[in-house]
C-alpha positions as CSV (number, residue, x, y, z in Angstrom):
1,X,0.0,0.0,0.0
2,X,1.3,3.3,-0.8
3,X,-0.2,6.4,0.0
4,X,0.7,10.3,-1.2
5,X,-1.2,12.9,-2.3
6,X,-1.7,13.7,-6.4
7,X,-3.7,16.5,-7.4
8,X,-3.0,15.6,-11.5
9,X,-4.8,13.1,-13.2
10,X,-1.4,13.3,-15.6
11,X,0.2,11.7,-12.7
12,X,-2.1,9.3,-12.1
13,X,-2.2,7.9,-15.7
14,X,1.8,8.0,-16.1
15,X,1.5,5.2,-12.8
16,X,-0.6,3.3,-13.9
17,X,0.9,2.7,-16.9
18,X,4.2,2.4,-15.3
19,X,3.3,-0.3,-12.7
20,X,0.4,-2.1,-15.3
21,X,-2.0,-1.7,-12.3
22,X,-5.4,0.2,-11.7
23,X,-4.6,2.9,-9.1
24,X,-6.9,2.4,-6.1
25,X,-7.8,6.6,-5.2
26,X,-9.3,8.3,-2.2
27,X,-10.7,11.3,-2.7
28,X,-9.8,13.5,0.3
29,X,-8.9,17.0,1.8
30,X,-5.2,17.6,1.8
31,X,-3.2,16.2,4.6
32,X,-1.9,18.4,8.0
33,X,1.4,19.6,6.1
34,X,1.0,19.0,2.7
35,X,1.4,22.7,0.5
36,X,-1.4,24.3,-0.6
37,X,0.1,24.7,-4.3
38,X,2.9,23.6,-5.6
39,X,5.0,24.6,-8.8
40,X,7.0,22.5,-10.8
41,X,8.7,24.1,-14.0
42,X,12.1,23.5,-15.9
43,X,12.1,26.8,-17.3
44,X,14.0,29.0,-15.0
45,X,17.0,26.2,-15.1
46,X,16.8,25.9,-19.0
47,X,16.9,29.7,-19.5
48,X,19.7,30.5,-16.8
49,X,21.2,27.7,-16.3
50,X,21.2,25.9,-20.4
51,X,19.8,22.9,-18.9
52,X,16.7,20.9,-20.2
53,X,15.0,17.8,-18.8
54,X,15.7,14.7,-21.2
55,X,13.0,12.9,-19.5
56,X,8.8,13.4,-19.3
57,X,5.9,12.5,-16.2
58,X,5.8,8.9,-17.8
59,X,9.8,8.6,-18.3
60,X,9.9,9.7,-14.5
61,X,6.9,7.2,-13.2
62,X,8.4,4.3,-14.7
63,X,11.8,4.4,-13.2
64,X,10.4,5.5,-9.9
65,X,7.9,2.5,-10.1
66,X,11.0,0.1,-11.2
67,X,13.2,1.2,-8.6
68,X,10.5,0.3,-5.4
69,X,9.8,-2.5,-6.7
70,X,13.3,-3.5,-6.9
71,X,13.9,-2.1,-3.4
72,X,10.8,-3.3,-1.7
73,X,12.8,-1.8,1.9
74,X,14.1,1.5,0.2
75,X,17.8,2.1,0.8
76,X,18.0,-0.7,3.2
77,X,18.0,-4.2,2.8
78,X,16.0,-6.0,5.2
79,X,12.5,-5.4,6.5
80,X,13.8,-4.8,10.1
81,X,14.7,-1.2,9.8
């Protein structure tokens, strides 16, 4: 079970096609803590900076999905952590 907050039915789709599963949602009021709004844009680094992102939302999902599944226990090994 995992559980985080999306806002972007974008996001959604891009995980479910990464993990090949049905997303199970909750429709809820935001959690104590989580931001009101929230930004996310690559053009401030692309124009200063000459830096543009070679990967999209779907790009992103996937290797986020492959890399818990590979590492069920995050960075550590065992379950007893």
């Amino acid at each position: 079970v995992v559980k985080f907050t999306i806002l972007e039915p974008e996001m959604v789709d891009a995980f479910e096609k990464a993990s090949g599963k049905k997303m199970l949602l909750v429709i809820a009021g935001r959690r104590q803590g989580d931001a009101e709004v929230v930004y996310a844009s690559t053009e401030i680094a692309e124009k200063e900076l000459n830096w543009k992102a070679k990967y999209g939302i779907e790009e992103m999902c996937r290797d986020l999905w492959n890399w818990a599944s590979n590492n069920p226990y995050s960075y550590d090994s065992s379950p007893e952590a």
